[in-house]
GUDRENTI-329844 format. One record per residue (C-alpha): residue number from 1; residue in one letter; x, y, z. Coordinates in steps of 0.2 Angstrom, whole numbers, plus 5000, padded with zeros to 4 digits. Layout:
% GUDRENTI-329844
  pos  code     u     v     w
  NUM     A     X     Y     Z
...
This chain:
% GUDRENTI-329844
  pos  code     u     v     w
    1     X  5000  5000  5000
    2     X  5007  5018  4996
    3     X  5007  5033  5002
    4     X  4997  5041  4992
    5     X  4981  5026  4995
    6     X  4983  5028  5014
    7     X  4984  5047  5010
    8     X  4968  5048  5002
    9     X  4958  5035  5014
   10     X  4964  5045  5029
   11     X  4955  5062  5019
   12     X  4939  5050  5015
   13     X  4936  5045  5034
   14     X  4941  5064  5037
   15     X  4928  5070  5024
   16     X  4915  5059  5029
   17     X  4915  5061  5050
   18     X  4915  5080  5045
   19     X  4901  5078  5034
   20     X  4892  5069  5047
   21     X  4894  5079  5060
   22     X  4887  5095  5051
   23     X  4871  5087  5041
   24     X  4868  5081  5060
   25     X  4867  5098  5066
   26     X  4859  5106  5049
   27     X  4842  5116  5055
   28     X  4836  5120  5039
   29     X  4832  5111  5024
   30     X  4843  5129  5015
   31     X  4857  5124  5026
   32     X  4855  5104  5021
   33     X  4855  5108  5002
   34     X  4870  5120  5005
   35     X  4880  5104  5012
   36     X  4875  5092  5000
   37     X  4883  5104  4986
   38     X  4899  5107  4996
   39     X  4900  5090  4999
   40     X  4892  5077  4986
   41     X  4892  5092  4972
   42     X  4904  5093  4955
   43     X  4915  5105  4963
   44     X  4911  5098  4981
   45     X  4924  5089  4993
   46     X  4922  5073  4987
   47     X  4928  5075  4969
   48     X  4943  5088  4978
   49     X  4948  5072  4987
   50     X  4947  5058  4972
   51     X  4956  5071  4960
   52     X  4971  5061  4969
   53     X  4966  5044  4963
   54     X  4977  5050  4945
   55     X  4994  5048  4955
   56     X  4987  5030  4962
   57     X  4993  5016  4951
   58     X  4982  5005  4943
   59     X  4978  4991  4956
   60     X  4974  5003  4970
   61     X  4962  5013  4962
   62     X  4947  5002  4962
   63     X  4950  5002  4982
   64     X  4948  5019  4984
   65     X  4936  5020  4971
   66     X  4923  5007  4981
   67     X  4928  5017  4996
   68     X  4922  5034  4989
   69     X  4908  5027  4982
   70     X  4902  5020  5000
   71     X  4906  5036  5008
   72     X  4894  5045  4996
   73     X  4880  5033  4998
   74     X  4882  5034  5017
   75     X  4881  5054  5015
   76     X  4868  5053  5003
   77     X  4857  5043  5017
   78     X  4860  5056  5030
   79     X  4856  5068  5019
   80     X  4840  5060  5015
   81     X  4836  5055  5031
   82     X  4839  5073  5041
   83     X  4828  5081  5025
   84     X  4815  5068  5029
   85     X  4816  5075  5049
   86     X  4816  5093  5044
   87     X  4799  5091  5032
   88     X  4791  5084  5046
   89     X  4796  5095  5058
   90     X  4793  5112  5048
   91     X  4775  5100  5045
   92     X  4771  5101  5061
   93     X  4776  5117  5067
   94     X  4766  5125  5054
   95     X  4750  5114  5059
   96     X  4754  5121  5078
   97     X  4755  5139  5074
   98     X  4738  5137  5062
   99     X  4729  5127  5074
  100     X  4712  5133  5079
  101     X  4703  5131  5098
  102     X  4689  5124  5095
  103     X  4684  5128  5114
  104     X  4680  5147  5107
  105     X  4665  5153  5104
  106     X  4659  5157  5088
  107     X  4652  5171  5079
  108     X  4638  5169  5069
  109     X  4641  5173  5051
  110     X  4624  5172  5038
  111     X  4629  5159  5023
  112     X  4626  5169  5005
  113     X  4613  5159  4993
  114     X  4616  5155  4975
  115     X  4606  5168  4963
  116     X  4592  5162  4954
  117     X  4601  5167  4938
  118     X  4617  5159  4945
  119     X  4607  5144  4947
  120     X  4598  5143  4932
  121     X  4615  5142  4924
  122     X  4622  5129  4935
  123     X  4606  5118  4932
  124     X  4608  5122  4912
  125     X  4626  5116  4913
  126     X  4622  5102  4923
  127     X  4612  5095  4912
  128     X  4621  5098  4896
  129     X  4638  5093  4903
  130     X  4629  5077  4908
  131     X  4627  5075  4891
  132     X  4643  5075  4885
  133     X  4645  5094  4882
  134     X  4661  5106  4885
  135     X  4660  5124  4894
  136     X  4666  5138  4883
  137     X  4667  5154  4883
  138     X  4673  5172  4874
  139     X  4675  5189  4876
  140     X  4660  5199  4879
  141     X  4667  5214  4868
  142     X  4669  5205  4850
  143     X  4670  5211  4834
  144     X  4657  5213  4820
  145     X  4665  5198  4811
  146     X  4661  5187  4824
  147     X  4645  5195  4830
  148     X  4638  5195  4813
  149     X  4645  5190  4797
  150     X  4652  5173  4800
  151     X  4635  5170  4808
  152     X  4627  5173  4792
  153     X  4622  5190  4795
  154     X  4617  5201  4779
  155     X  4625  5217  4779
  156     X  4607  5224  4780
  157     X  4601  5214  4794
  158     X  4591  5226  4805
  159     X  4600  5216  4819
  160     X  4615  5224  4812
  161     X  4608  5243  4816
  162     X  4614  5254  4829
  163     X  4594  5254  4837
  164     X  4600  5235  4844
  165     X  4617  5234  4844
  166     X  4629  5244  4858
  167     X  4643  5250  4845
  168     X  4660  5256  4855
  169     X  4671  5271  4850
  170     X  4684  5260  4841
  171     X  4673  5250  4831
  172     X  4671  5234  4841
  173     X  4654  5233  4849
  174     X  4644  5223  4863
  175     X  4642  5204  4861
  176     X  4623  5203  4858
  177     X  4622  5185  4858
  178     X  4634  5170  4865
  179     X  4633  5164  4846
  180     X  4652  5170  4842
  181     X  4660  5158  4857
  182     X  4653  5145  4844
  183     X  4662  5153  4829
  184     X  4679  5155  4839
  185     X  4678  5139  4846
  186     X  4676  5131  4830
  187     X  4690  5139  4821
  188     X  4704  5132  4835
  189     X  4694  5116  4835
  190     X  4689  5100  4821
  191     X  4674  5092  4822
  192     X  4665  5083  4831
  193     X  4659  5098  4844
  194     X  4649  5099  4855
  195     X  4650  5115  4868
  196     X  4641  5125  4879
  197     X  4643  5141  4878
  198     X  4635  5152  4895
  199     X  4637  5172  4895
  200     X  4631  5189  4897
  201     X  4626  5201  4883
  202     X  4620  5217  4879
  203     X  4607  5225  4867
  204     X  4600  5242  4865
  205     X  4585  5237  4874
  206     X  4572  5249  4884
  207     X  4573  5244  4900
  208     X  4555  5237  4905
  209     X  4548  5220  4916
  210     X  4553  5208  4903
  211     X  4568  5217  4895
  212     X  4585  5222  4900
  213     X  4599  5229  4891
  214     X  4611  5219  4898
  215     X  4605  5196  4902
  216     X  4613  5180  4902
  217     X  4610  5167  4886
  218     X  4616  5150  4888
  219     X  4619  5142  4869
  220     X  4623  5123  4864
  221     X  4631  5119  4848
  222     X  4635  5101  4841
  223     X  4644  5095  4823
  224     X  4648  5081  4816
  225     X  4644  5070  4805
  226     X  4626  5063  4801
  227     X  4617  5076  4814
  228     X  4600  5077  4809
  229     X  4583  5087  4814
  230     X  4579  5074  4826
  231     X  4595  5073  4837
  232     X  4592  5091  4839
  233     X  4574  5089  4844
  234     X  4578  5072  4857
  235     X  4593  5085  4864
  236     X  4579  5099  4867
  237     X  4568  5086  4874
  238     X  4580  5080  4889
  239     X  4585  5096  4892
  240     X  4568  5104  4895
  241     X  4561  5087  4905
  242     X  4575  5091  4916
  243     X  4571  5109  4918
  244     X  4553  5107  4919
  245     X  4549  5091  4922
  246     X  4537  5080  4908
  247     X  4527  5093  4900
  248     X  4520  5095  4882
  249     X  4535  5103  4871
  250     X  4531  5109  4853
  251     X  4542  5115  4837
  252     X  4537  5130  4829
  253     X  4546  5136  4812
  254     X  4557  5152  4814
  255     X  4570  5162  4808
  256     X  4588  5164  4812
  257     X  4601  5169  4801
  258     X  4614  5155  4806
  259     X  4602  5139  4807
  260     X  4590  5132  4791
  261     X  4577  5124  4794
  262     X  4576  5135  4811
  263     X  4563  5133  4827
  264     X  4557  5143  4843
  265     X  4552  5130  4856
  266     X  4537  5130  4867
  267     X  4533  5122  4885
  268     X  4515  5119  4892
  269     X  4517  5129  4908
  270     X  4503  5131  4921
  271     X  4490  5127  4908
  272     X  4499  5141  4893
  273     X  4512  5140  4880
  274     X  4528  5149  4886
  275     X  4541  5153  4873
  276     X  4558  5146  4882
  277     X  4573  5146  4866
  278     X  4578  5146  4848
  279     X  4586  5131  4840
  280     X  4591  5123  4822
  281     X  4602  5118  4809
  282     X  4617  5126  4807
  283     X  4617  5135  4792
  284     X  4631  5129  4777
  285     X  4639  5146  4777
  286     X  4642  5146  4796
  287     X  4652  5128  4794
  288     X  4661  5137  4777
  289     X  4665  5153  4787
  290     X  4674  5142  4801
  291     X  4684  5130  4786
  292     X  4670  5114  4788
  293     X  4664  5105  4775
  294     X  4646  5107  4774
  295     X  4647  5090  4761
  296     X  4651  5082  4775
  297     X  4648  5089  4791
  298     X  4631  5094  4800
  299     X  4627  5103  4816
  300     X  4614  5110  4828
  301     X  4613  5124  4840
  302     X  4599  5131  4852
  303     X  4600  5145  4864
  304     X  4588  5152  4876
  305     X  4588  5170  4890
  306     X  4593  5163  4902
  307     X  4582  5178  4914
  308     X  4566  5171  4904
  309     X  4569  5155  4909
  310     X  4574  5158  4929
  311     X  4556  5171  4931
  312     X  4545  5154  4921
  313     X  4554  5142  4934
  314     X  4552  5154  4950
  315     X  4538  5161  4945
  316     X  4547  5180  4945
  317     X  4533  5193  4937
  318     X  4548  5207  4935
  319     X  4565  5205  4927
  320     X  4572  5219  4938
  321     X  4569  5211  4952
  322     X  4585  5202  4947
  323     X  4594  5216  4947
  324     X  4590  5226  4962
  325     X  4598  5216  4974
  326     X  4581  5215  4985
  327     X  4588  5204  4999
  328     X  4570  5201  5003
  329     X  4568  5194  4988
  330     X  4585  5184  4987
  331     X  4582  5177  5001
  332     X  4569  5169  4994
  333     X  4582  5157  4984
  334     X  4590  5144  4991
């Protein structure tokens, strides 16, 4: 044995009693890290040290070799373990300072309750996530592209006049339905779809019981291929059974720019027919407008207010009332 070999054992068990010695007395898991770079790093004390092993000749280096390698696992373990012992103890002196005496008394707080509008949404979600439907959502300031022409909007649509629309000083405008989250979602995404698309909008509207410039619509879109009339109309019917209950439903023809054939739905309420939402076919230019092929895909949509629906459900004979922030009426509303 050489010198140099008895040299560079005598630094290892040096190098690993001192390492010892200060993980043991490490306090914080900055402080750990800190050793096991000075120590176990690529510049630390242990590579210093088998720099040496070059001047060892060849049948001794696999000696110190095995030895270094032992000490490093040993350190690695102390490392490991004392880090393991700092978590738990930082663990529990963070749930003793936070923890509450449950001897106290309290002090009564009043719970907040969901909004029927609020509600109405989260019951309308509910049921079309249920179906295998996807959230989505846009900006309520849009452009006139996406509010009007790739909706299949004329350029002379009275829709399109300053009387209904809320135009803004540097040309956008007001979302006045939840229609473009459809046409921006379906340009980021192939076919099939199927979203739900839930959102306030804003019209020109004299403000009166049954209108508002500012509501809520809730719209579903599905494409794909082979969608016909009657998925749409066995769609409408879960939905409303779910809202409603089982009640007579009837189809009446319509009109909407970006569905052919198009229908407003009614509902046999409390012995009348209730209007409650649009729906149809979506119209070949809407699919050319987002890139589909019309040849070979089909789609659906329907919408409805969501205010219209929550004051049927409720029974609400003012939609201002959901505005005024009455808490005799909200609390009313579970």
């Amino acid at each position: 044995m050489t010198t140099q070999q008895v040299d560079l054992e005598a630094q290892l068990a040096q190098l690993q009693h001192s390492a010892q010695a200060a993980i043991a007395s490490a306090d914080t898991l900055e402080q750990l890290e800190q050793l096991r770079v000075n120590y176990l790093g690529k510049k630390g004390e242990l590579s210093q040290v088998l720099r040496g092993m070059g001047k060892l000749d060849a049948g001794e280096r696999p000696r110190i070799g095995a030895l270094a390698n032992e000490v490093k696992e040993i350190l690695q373990s102390d490392l490991d373990s004392k880090r393991v012992a700092l978590q738990t103890a930082q663990i529990q002196a963070q749930l003793e300072a936070e923890t509450l005496d449950v001897t106290m008394p309290g002090f009564y707080r009043p719970q907040g309750r969901v909004h029927p509008l609020n509600s109405t949404i989260d019951q309308a979600l509910d049921v079309f996530v249920g179906l295998g439907y996807t959230v989505a959502q846009g900006p309520e300031m849009e452009t006139e592209y996406y509010n009007f022409e790739a909706l299949n909007f004329l350029a002379d649509h009275p829709a399109r006049d300053m009387q209904d629309t809320l135009y803004l000083s540097d040309g956008n405008l007001l979302r006045t339905h939840t229609s473009t989250v459809q046409i921006r979602y379906m340009e980021e995404n192939e076919p099939p779809v199927r979203i739900v698309a839930p959102g306030r909008c804003y019209r020109r509207d004299t403000v009166d019981a049954t209108h508002s410039a500012v509501f809520h619509q809730v719209e579903i879109l599905a494409v794909d291929e082979g969608l016909t009339f009657t998925d749409l109309k066995g769609t409408i019917k879960v939905f409303l059974e779910e809202m409603f209950g089982e009640l007579p439903i009837r189809f009446r023809a319509s009109y909407f720019p970006f569905t052919e054939p198009s229908a407003e739905v009614d509902v046999q309420w409390k012995g009348r027919w209730l209007e409650v939402l649009g729906c149809g076919m979506v119209d070949p230019n809407v699919l050319k407008a987002v890139g589909y092929d019309p040849e070979i895909y089909t789609g659906f949509a329907a919408g409805f207010g969501v205010e219209r629906l929550a004051m049927v459900l409720h029974q609400i004979d003012d939609i201002r009332r959901l505005y005024s922030s009455d808490l005799r009426f909200l609390h009313q509303f579970q």
